[in-house]
KOLZA-773173 format. One record per residue (C-alpha): x, y, z; residue number from 1. Coordinates in steps of 0.02 Angstrom, whole numbers, plus 32768, in hexadecimal, padded with zeros to 4 digits. Layout:
@X X&Y Y&Z Z&seq NUM
...
This chain:
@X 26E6&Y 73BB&Z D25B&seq 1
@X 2691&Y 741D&Z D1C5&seq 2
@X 26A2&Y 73E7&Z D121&seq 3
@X 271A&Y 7446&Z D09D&seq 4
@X 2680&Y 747D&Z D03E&seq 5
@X 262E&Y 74C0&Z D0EF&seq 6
@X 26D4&Y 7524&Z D115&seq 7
@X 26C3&Y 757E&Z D071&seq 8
@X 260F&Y 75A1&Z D076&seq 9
@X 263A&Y 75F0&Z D139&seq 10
@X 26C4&Y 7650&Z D0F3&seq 11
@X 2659&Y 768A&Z D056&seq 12
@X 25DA&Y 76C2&Z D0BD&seq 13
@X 2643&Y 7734&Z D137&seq 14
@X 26B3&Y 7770&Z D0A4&seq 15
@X 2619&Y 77A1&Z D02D&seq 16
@X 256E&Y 77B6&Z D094&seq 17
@X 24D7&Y 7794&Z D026&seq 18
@X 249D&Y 7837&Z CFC3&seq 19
@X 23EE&Y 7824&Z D00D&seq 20
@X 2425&Y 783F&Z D0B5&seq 21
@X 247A&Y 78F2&Z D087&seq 22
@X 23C1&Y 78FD&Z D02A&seq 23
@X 2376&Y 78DB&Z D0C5&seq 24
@X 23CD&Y 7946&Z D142&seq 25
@X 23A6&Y 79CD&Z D0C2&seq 26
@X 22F1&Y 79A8&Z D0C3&seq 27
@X 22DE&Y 79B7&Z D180&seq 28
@X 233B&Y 7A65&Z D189&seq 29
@X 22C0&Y 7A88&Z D0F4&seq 30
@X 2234&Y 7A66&Z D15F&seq 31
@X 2280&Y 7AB2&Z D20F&seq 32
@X 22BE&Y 7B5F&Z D1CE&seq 33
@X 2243&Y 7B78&Z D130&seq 34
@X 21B5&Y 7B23&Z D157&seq 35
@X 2194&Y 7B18&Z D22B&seq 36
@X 21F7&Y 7BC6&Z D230&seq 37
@X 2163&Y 7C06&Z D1D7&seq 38
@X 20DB&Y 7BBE&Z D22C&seq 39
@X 2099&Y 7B18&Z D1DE&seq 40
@X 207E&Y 7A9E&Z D270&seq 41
@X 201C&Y 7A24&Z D217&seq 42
@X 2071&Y 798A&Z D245&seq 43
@X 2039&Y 7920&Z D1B8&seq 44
@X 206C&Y 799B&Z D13E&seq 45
@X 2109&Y 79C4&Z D18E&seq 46
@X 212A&Y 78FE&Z D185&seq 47
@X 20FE&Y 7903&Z D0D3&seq 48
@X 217C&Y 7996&Z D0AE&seq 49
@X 2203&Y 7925&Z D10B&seq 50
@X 21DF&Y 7887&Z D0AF&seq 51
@X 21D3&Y 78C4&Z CFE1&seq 52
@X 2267&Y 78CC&Z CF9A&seq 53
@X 225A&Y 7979&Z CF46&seq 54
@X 22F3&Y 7952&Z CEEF&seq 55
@X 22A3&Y 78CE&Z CE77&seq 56
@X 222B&Y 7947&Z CE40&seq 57
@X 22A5&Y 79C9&Z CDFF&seq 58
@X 230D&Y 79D0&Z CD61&seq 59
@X 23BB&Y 7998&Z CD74&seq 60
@X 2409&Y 7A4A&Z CD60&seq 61
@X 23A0&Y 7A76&Z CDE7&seq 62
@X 23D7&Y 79E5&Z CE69&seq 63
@X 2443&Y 7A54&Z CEC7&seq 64
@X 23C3&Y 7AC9&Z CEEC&seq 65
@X 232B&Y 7A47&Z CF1C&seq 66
@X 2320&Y 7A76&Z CFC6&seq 67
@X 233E&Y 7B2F&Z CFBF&seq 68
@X 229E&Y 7BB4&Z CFEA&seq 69
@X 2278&Y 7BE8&Z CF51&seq 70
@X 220B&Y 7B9D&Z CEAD&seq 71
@X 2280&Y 7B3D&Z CE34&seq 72
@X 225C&Y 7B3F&Z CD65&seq 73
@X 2237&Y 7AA0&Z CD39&seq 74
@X 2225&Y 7AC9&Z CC6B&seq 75
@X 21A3&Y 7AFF&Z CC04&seq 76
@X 218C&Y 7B9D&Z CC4E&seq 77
@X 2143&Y 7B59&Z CCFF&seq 78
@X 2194&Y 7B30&Z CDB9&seq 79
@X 219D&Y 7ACE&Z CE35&seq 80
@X 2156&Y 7B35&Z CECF&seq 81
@X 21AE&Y 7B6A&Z CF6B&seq 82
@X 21B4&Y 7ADA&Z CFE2&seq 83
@X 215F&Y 7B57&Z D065&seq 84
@X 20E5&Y 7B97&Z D002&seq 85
@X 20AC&Y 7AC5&Z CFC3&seq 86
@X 20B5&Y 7A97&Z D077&seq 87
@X 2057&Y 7B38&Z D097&seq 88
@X 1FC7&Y 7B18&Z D002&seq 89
@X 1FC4&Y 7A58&Z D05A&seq 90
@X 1F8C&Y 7A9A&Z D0FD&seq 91
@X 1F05&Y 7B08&Z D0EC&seq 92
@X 1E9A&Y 7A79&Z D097&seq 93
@X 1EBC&Y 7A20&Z D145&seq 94
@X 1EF7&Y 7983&Z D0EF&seq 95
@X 1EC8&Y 78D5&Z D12C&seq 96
@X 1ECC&Y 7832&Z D115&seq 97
@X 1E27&Y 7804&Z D0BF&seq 98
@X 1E23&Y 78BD&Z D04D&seq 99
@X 1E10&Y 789F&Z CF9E&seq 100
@X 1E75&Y 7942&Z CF53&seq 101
@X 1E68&Y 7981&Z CEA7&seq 102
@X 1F1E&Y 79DE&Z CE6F&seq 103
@X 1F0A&Y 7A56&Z CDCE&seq 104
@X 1FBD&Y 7A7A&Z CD92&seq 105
@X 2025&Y 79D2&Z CDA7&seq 106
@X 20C4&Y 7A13&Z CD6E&seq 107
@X 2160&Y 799C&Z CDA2&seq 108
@X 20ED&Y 7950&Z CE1E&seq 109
@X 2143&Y 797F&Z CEBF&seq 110
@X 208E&Y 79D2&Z CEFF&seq 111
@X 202E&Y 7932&Z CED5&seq 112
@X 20AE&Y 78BD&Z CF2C&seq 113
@X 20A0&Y 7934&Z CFC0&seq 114
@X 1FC9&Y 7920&Z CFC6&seq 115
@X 1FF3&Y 7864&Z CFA6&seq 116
@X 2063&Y 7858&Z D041&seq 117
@X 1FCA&Y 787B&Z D0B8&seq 118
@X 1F39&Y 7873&Z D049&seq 119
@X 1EC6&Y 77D4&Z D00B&seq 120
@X 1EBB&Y 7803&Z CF5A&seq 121
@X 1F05&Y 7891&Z CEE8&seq 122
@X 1ED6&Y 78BC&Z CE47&seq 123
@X 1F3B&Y 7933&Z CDDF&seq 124
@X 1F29&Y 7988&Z CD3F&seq 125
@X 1FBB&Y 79E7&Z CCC7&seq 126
@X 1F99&Y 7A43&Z CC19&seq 127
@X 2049&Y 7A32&Z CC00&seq 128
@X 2057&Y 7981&Z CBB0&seq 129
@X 2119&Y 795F&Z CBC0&seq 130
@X 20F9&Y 79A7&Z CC8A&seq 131
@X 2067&Y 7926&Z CC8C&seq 132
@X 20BC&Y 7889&Z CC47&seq 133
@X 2154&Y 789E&Z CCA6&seq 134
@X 20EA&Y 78C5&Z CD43&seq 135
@X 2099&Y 781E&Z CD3D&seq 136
@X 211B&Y 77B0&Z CD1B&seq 137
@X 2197&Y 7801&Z CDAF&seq 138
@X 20FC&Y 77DC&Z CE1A&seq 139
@X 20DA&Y 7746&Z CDDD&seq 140
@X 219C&Y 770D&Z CDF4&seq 141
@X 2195&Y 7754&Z CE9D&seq 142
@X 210D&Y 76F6&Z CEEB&seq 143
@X 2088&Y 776C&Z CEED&seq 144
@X 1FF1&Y 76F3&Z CEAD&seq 145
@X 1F7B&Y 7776&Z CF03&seq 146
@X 1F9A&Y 77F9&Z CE73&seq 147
@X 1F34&Y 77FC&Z CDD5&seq 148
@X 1F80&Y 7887&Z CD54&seq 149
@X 1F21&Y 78C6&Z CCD0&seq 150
@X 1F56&Y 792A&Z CC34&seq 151
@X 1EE4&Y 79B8&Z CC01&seq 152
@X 1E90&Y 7A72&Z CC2E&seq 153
@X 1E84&Y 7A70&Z CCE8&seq 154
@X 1E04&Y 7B13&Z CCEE&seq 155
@X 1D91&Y 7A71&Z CCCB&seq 156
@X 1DAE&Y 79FB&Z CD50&seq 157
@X 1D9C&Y 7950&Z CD58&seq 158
@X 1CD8&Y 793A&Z CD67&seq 159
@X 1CE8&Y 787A&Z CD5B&seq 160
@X 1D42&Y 7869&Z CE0F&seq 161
@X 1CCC&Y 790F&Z CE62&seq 162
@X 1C9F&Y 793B&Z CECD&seq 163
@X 1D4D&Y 7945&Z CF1D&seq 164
@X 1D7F&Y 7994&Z CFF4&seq 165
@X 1E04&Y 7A00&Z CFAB&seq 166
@X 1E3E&Y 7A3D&Z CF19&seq 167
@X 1EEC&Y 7A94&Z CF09&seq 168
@X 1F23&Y 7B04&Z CE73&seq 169
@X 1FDB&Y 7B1C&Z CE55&seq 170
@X 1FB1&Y 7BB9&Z CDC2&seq 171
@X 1F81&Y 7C5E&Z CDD5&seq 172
@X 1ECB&Y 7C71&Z CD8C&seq 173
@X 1E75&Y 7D12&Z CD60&seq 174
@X 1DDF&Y 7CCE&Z CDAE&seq 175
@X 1DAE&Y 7C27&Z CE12&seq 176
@X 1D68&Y 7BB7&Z CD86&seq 177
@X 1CC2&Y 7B8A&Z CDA9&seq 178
@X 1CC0&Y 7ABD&Z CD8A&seq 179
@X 1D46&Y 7AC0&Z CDF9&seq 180
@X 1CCD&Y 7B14&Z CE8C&seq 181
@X 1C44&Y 7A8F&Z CE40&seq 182
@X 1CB3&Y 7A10&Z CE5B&seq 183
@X 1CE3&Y 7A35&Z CF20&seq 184
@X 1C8E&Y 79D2&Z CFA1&seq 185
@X 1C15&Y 7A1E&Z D01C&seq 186
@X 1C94&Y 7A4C&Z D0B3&seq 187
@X 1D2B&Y 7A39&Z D02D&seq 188
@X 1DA3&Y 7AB5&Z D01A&seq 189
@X 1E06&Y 7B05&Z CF81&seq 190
@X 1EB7&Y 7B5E&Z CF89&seq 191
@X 1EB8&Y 7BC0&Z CEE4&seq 192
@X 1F2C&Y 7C53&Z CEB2&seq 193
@X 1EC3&Y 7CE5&Z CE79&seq 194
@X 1F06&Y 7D75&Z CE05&seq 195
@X 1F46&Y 7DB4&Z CD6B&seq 196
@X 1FC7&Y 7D73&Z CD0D&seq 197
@X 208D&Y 7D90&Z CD53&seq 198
@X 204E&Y 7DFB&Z CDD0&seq 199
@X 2024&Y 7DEF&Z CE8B&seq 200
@X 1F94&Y 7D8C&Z CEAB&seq 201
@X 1F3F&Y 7D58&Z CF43&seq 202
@X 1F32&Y 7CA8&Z CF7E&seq 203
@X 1E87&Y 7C74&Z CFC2&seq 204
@X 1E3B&Y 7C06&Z D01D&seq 205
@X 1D98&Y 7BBE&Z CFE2&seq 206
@X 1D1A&Y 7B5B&Z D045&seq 207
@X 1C68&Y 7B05&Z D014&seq 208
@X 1BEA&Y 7B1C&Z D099&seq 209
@X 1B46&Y 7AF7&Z D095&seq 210
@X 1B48&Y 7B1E&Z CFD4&seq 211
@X 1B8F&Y 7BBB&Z CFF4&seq 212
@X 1C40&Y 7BF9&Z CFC4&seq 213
@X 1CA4&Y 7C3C&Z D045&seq 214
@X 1D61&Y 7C96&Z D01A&seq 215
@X 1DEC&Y 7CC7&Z D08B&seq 216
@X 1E7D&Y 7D24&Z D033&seq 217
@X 1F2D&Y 7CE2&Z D088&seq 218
@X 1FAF&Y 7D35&Z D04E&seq 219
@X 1FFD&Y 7D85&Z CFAE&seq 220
@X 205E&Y 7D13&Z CF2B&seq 221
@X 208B&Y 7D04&Z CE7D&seq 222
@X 207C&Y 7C5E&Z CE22&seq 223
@X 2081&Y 7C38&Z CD6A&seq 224
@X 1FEF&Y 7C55&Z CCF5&seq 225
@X 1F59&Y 7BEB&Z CCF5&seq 226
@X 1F6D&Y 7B94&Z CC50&seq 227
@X 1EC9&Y 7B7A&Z CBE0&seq 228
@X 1EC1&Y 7AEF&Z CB4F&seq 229
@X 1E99&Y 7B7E&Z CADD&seq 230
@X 1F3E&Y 7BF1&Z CB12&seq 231
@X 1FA7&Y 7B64&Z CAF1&seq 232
């Protein structure tokens, strides 16, 4: 015979399913229709997409919309990306288990958790400090003791952890900062959205081989502005 306190908990259960598990049917269909439908097959990213709770990383205004295909603001005049387009950015680098990744442009964080889900270690930089602070402590309260956040100009890198076997930018530069190529391990590769301010620019694909520098262009996008120290 169950307990009273059993009953209720049954009862409680069937009358008000956990929130998560609405969170995480949503997640799937993220990944099925905006993510697979697309062509990512990548199965430790597509894991990765499943398991991070987008909705953590998004302002609370913004809840209701976590999951939906298209780049959220997330305050002070940046975004969280399209899920497609981070799950996209995640597998050209060919993520694995023992990559060290470098992230410039931590924003809520959602990208870093994402390279933490599959990769050994993730460092991130934000010139936003609010964005940065926030960042670290979500990640932190999350789990994700693989993530080292750094506040400050990412067009320098983070030479103290280089030389690094992928680095992903989340900003639209004007041109690929060159510490950042300094920085990339022989055979790494860099994701990095190339252009002019709030227009189209073209996302490449940057690889290190045998010291030279080799670039795909992927596909046209439009991310925020590449933030200097000295602009801000």
């Amino acid at each position: 015979m169950l307990a009273p306190f059993s009953i209720l908990l049954m009862f409680a259960l069937i009358l008000f399913p956990a929130q998560n598990d609405a969170y995480k049917v949503k997640r799937e269909n993220m990944v099925k229709q905006q993510i697979q439908g697309r062509g990512v097959k990548n199965i430790m990213v597509l894991n990765a997409m499943r398991s991070v709770k987008r909705h953590l990383f998004v302002p609370s205004d913004q809840v209701p919309y976590a999951y939906d295909d298209r780049p959220l603001p997330i305050g002070y005049g940046q975004t969280i990306s399209q899920p497609y387009m981070v799950a996209y950015m995640t597998s050209v680098i060919k993520p694995h288990p023992n990559m060290r990744v470098l992230e410039i442009g931590t924003g809520s964080g959602y990208q870093a958790a994402v390279l933490a889900d599959i990769a050994k270690e993730v460092f991130t930089i934000e010139i936003v400090p609010e964005h940065g602070k926030m960042a670290a402590e979500k990640l932190k309260n999350l789990g994700y003791s693989n993530v080292k956040v750094k506040i400050g100009d990412g067009y320098q890198g983070w030479e103290e952890h280089a030389p690094y076997d992928a680095i992903v930018v989340t900003a639209g530069a004007e041109v690929v900062p060159p510490p950042l190529l300094a920085q990339l391990k022989e055979g790494g590769k860099m994701v990095i959205p190339v252009g002019s301010p709030y227009m189209t620019q073209t996302l490449k694909l940057i690889e290190k081989r045998k010291g030279k520098i080799i670039t795909k262009n992927l596909m046209p996008v439009l991310f925020v502005p590449f933030t200097r120290e000295s602009q801000r």
